[in-house]
Structure formats: structure tokens, C-alpha cells
C-alpha positions as CSV (number, residue, x, y, z in Angstrom):
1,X,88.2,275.0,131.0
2,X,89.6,276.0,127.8
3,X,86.2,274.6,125.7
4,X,84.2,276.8,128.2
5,X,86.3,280.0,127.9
6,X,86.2,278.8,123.5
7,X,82.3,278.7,124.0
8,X,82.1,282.3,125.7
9,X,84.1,283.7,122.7
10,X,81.7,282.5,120.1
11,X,78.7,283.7,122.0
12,X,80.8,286.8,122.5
13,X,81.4,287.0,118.9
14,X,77.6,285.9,117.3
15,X,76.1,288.8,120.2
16,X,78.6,291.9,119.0
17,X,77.8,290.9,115.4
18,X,73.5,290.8,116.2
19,X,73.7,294.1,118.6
20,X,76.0,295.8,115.4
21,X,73.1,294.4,113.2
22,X,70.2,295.7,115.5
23,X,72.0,298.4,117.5
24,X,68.9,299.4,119.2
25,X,67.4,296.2,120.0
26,X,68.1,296.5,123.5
27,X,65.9,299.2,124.0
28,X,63.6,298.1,121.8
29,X,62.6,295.2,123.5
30,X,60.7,296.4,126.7
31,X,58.8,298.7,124.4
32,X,58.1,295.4,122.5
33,X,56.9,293.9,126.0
34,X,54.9,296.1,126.9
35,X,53.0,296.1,124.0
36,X,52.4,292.4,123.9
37,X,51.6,292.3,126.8
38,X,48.7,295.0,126.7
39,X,47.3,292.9,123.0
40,X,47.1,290.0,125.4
41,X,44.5,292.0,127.9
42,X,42.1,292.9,125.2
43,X,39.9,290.7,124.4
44,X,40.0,288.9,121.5
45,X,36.4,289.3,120.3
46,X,35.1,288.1,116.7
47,X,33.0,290.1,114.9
48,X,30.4,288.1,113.2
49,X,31.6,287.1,109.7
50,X,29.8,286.9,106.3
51,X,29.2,283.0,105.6
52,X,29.8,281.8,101.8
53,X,28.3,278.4,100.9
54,X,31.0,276.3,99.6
55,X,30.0,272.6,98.4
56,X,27.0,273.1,100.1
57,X,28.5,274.0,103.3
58,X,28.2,277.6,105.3
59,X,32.2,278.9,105.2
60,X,34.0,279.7,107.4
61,X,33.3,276.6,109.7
62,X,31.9,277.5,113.2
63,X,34.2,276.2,116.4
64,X,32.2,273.2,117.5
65,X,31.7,272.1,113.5
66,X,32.6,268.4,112.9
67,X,34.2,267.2,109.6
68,X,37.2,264.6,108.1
69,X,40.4,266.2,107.7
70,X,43.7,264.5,106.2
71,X,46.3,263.4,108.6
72,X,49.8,263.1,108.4
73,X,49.5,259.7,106.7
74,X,47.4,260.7,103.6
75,X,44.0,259.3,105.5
76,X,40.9,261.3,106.5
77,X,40.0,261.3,110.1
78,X,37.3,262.7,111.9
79,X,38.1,266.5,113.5
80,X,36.3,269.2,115.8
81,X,37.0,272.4,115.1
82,X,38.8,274.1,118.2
83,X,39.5,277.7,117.0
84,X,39.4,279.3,113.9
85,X,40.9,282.6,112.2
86,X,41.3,284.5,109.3
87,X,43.7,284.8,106.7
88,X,45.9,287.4,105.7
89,X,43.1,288.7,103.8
90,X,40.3,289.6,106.2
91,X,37.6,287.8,107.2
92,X,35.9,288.5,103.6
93,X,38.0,285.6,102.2
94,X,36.8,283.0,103.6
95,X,38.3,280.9,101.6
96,X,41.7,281.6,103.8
97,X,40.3,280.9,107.6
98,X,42.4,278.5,109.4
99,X,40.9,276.0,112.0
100,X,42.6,274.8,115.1
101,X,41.3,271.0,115.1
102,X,41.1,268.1,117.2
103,X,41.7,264.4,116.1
104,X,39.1,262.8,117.8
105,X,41.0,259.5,118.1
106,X,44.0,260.8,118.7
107,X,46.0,262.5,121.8
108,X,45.7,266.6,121.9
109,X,49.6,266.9,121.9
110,X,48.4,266.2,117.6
111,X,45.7,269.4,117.2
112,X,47.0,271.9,115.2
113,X,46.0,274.2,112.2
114,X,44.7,273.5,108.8
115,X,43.1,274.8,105.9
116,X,39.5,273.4,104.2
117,X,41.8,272.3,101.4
118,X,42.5,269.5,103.5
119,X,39.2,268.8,104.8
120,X,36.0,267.0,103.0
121,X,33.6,269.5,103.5
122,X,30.6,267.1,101.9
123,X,31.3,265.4,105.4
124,X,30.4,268.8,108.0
125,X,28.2,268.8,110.4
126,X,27.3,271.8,113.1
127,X,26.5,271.0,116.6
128,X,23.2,271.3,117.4
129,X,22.6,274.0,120.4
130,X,22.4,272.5,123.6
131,X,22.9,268.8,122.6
132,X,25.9,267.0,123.9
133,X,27.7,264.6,122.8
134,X,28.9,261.1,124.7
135,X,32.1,261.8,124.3
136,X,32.2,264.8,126.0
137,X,31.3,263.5,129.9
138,X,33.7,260.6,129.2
139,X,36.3,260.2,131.7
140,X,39.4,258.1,131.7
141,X,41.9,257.4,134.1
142,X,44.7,260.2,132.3
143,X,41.9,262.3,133.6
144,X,40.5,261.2,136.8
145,X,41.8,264.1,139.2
146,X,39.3,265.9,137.5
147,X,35.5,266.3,137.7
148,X,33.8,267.0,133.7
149,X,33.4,270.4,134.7
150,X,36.9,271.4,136.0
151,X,38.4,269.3,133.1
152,X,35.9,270.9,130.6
153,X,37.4,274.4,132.2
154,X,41.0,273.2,131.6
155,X,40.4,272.4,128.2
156,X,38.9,275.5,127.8
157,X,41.4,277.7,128.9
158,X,44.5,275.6,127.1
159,X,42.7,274.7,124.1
160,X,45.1,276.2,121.7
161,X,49.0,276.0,121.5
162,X,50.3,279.4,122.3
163,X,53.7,278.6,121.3
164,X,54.3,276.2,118.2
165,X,58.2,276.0,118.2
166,X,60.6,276.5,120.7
167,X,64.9,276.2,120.3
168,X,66.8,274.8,122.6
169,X,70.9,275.2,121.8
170,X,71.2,272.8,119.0
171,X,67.4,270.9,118.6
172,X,64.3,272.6,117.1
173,X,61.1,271.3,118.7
174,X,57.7,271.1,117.9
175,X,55.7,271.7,121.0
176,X,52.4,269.9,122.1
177,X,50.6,271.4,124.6
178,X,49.6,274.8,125.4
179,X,51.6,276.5,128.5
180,X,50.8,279.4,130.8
181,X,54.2,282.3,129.6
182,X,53.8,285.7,130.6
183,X,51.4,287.5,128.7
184,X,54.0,289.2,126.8
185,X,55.4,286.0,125.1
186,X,51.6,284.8,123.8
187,X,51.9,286.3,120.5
188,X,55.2,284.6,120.3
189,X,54.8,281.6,118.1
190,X,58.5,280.0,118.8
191,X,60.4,280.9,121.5
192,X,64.4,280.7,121.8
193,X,65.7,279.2,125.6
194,X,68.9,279.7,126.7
195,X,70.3,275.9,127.5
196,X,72.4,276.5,130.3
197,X,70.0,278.8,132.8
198,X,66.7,278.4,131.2
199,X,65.8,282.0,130.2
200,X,63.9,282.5,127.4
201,X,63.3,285.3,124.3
202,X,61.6,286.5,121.2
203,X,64.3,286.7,119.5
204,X,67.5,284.8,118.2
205,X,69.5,288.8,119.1
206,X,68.5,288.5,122.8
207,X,69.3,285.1,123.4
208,X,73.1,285.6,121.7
209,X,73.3,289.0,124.1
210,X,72.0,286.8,126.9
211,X,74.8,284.1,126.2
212,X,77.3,286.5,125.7
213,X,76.6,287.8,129.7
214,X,76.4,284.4,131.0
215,X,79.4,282.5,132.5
216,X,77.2,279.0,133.2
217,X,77.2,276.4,131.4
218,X,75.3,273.2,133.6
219,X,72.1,273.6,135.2
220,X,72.3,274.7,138.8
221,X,72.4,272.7,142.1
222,X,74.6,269.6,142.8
223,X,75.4,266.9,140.7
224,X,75.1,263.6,142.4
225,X,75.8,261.7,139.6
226,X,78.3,261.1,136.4
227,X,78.2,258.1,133.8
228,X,80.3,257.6,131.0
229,X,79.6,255.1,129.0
230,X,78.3,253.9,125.6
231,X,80.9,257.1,124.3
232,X,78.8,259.6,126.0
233,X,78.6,261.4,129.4
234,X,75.5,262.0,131.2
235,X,75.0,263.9,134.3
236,X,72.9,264.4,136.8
237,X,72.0,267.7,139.3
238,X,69.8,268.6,142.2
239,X,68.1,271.5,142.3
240,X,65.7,272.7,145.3
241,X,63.2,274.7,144.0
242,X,62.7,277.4,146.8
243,X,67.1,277.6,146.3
244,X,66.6,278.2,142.5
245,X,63.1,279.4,142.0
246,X,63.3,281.3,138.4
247,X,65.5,278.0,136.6
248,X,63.0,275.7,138.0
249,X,60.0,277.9,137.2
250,X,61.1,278.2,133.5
251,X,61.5,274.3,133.5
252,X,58.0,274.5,134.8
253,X,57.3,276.8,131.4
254,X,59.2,274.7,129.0
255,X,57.9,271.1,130.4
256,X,54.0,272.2,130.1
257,X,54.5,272.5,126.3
258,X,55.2,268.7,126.1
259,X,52.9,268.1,129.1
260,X,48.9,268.3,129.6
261,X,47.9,268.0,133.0
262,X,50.5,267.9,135.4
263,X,53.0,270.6,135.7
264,X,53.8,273.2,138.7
265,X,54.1,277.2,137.3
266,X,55.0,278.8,140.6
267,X,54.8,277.3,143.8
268,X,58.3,275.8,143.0
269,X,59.4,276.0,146.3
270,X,58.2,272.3,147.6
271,X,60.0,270.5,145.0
272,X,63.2,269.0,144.3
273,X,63.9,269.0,141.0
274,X,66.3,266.0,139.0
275,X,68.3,267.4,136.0
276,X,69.4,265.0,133.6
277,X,71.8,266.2,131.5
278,X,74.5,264.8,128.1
279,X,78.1,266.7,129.0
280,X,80.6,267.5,126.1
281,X,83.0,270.1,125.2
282,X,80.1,273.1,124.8
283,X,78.3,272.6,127.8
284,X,75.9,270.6,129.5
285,X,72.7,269.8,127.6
286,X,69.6,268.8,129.5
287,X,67.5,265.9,128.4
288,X,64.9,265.5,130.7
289,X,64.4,265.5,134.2
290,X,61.7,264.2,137.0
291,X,60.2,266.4,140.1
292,X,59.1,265.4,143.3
293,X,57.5,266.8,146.6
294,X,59.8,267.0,149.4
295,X,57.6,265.5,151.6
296,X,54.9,263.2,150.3
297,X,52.4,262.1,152.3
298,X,51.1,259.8,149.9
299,X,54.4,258.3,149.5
300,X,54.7,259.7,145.6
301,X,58.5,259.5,145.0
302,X,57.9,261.8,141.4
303,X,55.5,264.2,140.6
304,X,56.1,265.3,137.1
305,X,58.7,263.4,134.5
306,X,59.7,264.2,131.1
307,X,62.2,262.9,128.9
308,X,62.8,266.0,126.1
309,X,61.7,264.8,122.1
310,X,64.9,264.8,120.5
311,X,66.2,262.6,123.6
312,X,63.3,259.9,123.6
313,X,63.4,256.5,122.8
314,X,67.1,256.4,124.1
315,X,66.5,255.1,127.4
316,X,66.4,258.1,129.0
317,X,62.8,257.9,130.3
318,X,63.3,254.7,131.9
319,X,66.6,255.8,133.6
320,X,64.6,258.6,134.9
321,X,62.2,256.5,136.4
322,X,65.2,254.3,138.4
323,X,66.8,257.4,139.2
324,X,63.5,258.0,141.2
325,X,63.5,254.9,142.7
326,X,67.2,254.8,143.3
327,X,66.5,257.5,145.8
328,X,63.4,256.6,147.3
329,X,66.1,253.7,148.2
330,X,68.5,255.6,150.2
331,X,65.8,257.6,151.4
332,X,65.0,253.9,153.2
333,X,61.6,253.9,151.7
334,X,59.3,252.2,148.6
335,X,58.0,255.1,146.2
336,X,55.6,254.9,143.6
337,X,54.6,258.1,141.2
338,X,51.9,260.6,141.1
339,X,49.1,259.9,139.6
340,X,47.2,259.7,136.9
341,X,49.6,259.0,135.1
342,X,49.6,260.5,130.7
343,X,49.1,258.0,128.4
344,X,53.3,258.2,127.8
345,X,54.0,257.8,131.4
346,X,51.5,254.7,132.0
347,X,53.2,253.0,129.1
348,X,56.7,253.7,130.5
349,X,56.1,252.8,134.1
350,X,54.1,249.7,133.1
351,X,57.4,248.9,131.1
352,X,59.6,249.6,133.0
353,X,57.7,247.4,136.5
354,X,57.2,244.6,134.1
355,X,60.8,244.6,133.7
356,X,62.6,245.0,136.6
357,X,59.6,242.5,138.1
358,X,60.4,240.1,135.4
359,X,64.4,240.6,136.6
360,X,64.0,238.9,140.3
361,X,61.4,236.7,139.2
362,X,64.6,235.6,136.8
363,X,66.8,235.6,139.6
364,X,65.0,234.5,142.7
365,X,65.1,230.5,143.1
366,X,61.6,228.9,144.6
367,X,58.7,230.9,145.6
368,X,58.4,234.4,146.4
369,X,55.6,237.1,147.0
370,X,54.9,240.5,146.1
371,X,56.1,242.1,149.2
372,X,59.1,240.2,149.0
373,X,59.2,241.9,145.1
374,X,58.7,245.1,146.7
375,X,61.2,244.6,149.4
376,X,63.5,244.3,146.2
377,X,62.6,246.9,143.8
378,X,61.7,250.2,146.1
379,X,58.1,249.5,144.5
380,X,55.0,249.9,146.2
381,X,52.8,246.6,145.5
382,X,49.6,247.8,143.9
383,X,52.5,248.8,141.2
384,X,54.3,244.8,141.3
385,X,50.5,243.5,141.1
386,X,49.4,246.0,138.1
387,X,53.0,244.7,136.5
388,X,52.1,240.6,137.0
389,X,48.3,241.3,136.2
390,X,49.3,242.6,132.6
391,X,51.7,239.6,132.4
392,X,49.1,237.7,132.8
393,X,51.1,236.2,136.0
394,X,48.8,236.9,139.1
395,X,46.9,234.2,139.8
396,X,43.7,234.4,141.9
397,X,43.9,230.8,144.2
398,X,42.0,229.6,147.3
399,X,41.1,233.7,148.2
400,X,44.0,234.8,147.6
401,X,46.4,236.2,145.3
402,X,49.1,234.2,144.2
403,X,52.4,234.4,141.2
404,X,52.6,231.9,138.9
405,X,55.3,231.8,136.6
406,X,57.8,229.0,135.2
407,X,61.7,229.9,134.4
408,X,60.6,229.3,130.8
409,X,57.3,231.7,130.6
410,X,59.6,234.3,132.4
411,X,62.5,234.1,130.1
412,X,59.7,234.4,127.2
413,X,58.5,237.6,128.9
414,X,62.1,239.2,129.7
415,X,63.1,239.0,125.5
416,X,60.4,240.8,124.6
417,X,62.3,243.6,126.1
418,X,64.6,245.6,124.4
419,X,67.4,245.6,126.3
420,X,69.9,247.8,124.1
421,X,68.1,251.0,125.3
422,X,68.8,250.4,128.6
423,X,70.7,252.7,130.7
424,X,71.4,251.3,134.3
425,X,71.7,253.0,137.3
426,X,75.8,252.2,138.6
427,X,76.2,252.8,142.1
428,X,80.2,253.5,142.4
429,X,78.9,256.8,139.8
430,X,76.9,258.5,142.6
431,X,79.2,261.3,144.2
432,X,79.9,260.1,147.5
433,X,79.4,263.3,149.2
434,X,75.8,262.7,148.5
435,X,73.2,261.6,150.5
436,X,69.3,262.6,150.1
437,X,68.1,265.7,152.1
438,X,65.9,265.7,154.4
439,X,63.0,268.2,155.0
440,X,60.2,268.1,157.7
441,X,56.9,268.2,157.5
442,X,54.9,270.9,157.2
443,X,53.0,271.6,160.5
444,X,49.4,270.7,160.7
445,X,46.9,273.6,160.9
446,X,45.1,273.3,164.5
447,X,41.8,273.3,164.8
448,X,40.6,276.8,164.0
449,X,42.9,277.2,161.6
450,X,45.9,277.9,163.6
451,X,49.0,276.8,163.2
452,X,50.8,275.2,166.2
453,X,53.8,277.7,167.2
């Protein structure tokens, strides 16, 4: 109590000393909404620019131009050109446009802006009108709930990162993906959250008077679970999204910068929603957290999961994922995620299946079969087949399919593994008081479109 009522002082102190500093920031800042919000409206329409030939090459570049750029390592890689703009000069410089680009073999999470100083411009090449490319009607599985031309549409829309930074108490983060905020907040280029309740601002002075108002310091909803170990403390909340529709809506916001596809904006209120948090004396700090439909009929025990960048590579993603299936336990049933599935999630899940596969394998004696694995896990057995395919431990004998693995080609599997990142799930840390909620079913519209009364 005394580090919570310490914590209120200092945001009591930093927020008198910013509204002394800016004593009419206050009323400043609808003003400032407003007209953000009405540049967002217009238009952004380009009036056609004077090209300059530059080693041999028409500049400024045209959106759609092909060309190597450098890359974080010091090597050129082949880029599309997303977006472009000018520099602080006008358009008459072109010299100074920027271009939003694409790595073409690498994830879009990776586009961002660059200069022709780090581009080969002896290697551009326009698109020709009307031609396509292969590439562009390719579809892979990250991808599959969408046909080419609602994905084509999608990338349209989200083409360009509207927010590039965004602070979260004590971690800076580059975002990755482009997410829906109010128009008011898209000519924001970072964004400050509050930790505790999610709200976010424009400026470091409105987050400071926000903290100084607010007496919260843990995410809202239940915690069903507290683990201390390894010197830290981690906990765990529930949070029904029609109970707490704004925090879980601005979990929405700040998850779809790190996400691509799969997020929810709004419709909040079918969801629970699985906090994950690190506890010390300032507050609780989230680290990630995992959604899921309240009532699946597909049997999908998560719908979206991310672990927050300065927390992966901890363990924390795969704890998320048991987590999921820890409940899908007591809820008496086998789960299995959303799909697709990113490229991120498919490598954790597959992981993670492998390894807890690989685990009863290890400590079942004579034969056993993949519902008897599923029986075991919580998972659903197209998953324990996808795991022993890639382990090369699925055998295909006499029509049927059947696992084939020695004590010594299983131990060889399980130290691949690394093991030190692990963070189980302990049983006597679930609050007792607990239990997974139920919900019904929505009712089925009638035929007609009525709903039965």
C-alpha cells in the first residue's frame, strides 16, 4: 500500500510540474482534436510533381517503382515502393522525398521509410500499367481467410504505419503494423499509454495529468492467478470485454500495431480477455495477453495472442499458450487456436505441441495413440498429428496412421528444446475462488430471420 500511495505522489508531482510548464494545455487539447481530426477527413491528394532524372532514373520514384535498398545488415535487397512524400522542402526538391517500402522477402512488420541515399537507383524499374505480377495473387496459409481481393483491400487500407512509436511506462517500442486510432491520433507519430488503464495521448503532459487522476494500478477484472518465482512475480486477470469495453478496446488499439490480420476494434463484448502481467513495487506491468470467444463453435480456445517486444523470448508466449489450454481444461474440453495462424504464432504453437507431445511420449511406457495424446494435452489431434509430422514421427502403415518413436530418438528431439525459458503452469497458484464462466449460446436466427423468443 505504501509503494502505491509513493507511486501516486510522483505522478502527482511530475503532473503539477507539466500543467505549471503548459498551464493551458488542458484546454488546448480538444482544440488540438478537433483539428486532427478534421486533416484526417481531407483527402490527402498529390498534386502531380516535377520529375528530375537522377542516374538515369525519373525522381521522385512513383508508388509501385521496384528498386534495391540497404537493409539493416549493410545488404541490398529488393523493395516496392508503398508510399512516398516530400521533404521539408516541397516537392521541388526531389532530392528529399521519402518512400515507404516493402522488403519483398521479408514480413511487413519490416516496411518503413527511407531516402534514395540508400537505394541503387541504376537498379529501378516502373511497373508497367496493367501488368501484374506473380507475386501479387500468391496466397499463403498466414493469409488464407482471405480471398486476393479482400486481402489486396486490407493491404490497401493498412499499407502504412500510422503510428511509428508508442511508450508504455518504462519500454519504448517500435511498432509494426498499422492500426485503426481515432482519426484524431493519425497524425500522431508515437503515442504515450497509460500502463495501468490503457488510455492513450499525444502528449507526455496528458499522460502525467492522467496518472495523477488515476488510483489503479493492475489491469481490471479478476486475477486467477499469482507465480513467484525465478525472483519475479507475474500475474494473471480476467477481463470480460462487454464488463470492461474501453480497456479491452484500447488493448484491441495497442495489440494491432504488433499484429496484421487478426485483431477485434470494437465488438469487444464476446470476448474474454487474459492479462498477463510482471507485479513489483510501481504497479503491475502487462506483458502480453491472449483473447478468446466466449462461446466457440469451432472449438477455438484463443482468438488473438501477443506476447509485448520487450517481453519476448522469455517464455512468456509459450506460457500464454498453456494458460489457454489450462483452461480449455477445466472448461472439460480440448481447444485448439484460431486460425491462420502469423508466421510468429505458427512457429510458437508448432513449438510449443512438439514439446509438450514430445513430454508424454517421454513419459508414457509402451504404445499409445494420438487420441490418447490428446486425451493428455487438452489438444485437438489435427494439432498432435501436425506436431509428430514435423518430427518426422507419424508413420503412414497398413492404411493407417501410426507413431513411431524409440526412448532414444525422443530424448534426441526433447534437448533440442530450450528448456530454461520455460515458464510452467503450477496448479496450487490458481486462486481457488476461480472456476471458468460460463456463457450460453447465442440463439439461432429462425428461419426468416427471427429470432426464437
Amino acid at each position: 500500500m505504501a509503494a502505491a500511495e509513493d507511486t501516486k505522489k510522483d505522478a502527482d508531482a511530475k503532473a503539477t510540474k507539466a500543467e505549471k510548464e503548459d498551464p493551458k494545455a488542458e484546454n488546448g487539447d480538444a482544440k488540438d482534436d478537433k483539428k486532427a481530426a478534421d486533416a484526417a477527413k481531407k483527402p490527402q491528394v498529390e498534386d502531380d510533381v516535377i520529375k528530375k532524372i537522377v542516374a538515369g532514373v525519373g525522381i521522385p520514384l512513383d508508388i509501385g517503382a521496384r528498386v534495391q535498398c540497404k537493409w539493416r545488415d549493410g545488404q541490398m535487397y529488393p523493395v516496392r515502393v508503398i508510399e512516398r512524400r516530400a521533404g521539408p522542402k516541397g516537392k521541388e526538391a526531389q532530392e528529399e522525398y521519402e518512400y515507404y517500402v516493402h522488403y519483398e522477402q521479408f514480413n511487413r512488420r519490416l516496411d518503413t521509410w527511407v531516402t534514395i541515399a540508400e537505394m541503387d537507383l541504376g537498379t529501378a524499374e516502373q511497373d508497367e500499367p496493367g501488368k501484374k505480377r506473380k507475386h501479387e495473387d500468391a496466397h499463403d496459409e498466414e493469409h488464407a481467410e482471405f480471398d486476393p481481393n479482400a486481402l489486396r483491400e486490407h493491404e490497401e487500407v493498412t499499407k502504412v504505419r500510422n503510428i511509428l512509436k508508442v511508450e508504455l511506462g518504462r519500454h519504448e517500442m517500435d511498432t509494426w503494423y498499422f492500426s485503426p486510432f481515432p482519426p484524431e491520433y493519425t497524425a500522431c507519430k508515437k503515442l504515450f499509454f497509460c500502463e495501468f488503464t490503457l488510455n492513450f495521448f499525444k502528449r507526455k503532459e496528458q499522460l502525467q495529468r492522467h496518472l495523477r487522476k488515476t488510483e489503479m494500478y493492475h489491469p481490471p477484472g479478476d486475477e486467477i492467478y499469482r507465480n513467484e518465482s525465478r525472483g519475479k512475480t507475474t500475474a494473471f486477470f480476467e477481463i470480460d470485454g462487454k464488463k470492461e469495453k474501453i480497456f479491452c478496446q484500447n488493448l484491441c488499439y495497442l495489440a494491432k500495431l504488433f499484429l496484421d490480420h487478426k485483431t477485434l476494434y470494437y465488438d469487444v463484448d464476446l470476448f474474454l480477455f487474459y492479462v498477463l502481467c510482471e507485479v513489483d513495487e510501481r504497479g503491475y506491468h502487462i506483458v502480453g495477453y491472449f483473447s478468446k470467444e466466449k462461446c466457440s463453435e469451432e472449438g477455438y480456445n484463443l482468438a488473438c495472442i501477443l506476447t509485448l517486444p520487450p517481453y519476448q523470448r522469455k517464455g512468456y508466449g509459450s506460457f500464454l499458450i498453456a494458460m489457454s489450454y489450462e483452461i480449455s481444461r477445466r472448461e472439460g474440453k480440448v481447444g485448439t487456436p484460431e486460425r491462420p495462424l502469423s508466421d510468429l504464432g505458427q512457429v510458437s504453437y508448432r513449438s510449443f505441441w512438439c514439446r509438450e507431445v514430445l513430454q508424454v511420449l517421454h513419459a508414457h511406457k509402451g504404445s499409445i495413440s494420438v487420441k490418447d495424446i490428446s486425451g493428455a494435452t487438452g489438444f485437438q489431434e489435427r494439432d498432435i498429428a501436425s506436431a509428430l509430422q514435423s518430427l518426422n514421427l507419424l508413420k503412414y502403415w497398413k492404411g493407417q496412421h501410426i507413431i513411431s518413436a524409440t526412448p532414444k530418438i525422443i530424448e534426441e528431439h526433447m534437448r533440442s528444446f530450450d528448456s530454461k525459458r520455460q515458464i510452467a503452469v503450477n496448479q496450487g497458484w490458481f486462486n481457488t475462488q476461480w472456476q471458468p464462466p460460463t456463457f450460453a449460446p447465442p440463439p439461432k436466427p429462425m428461419r426468416g430471420g427471427a429470432n426464437r423468443q
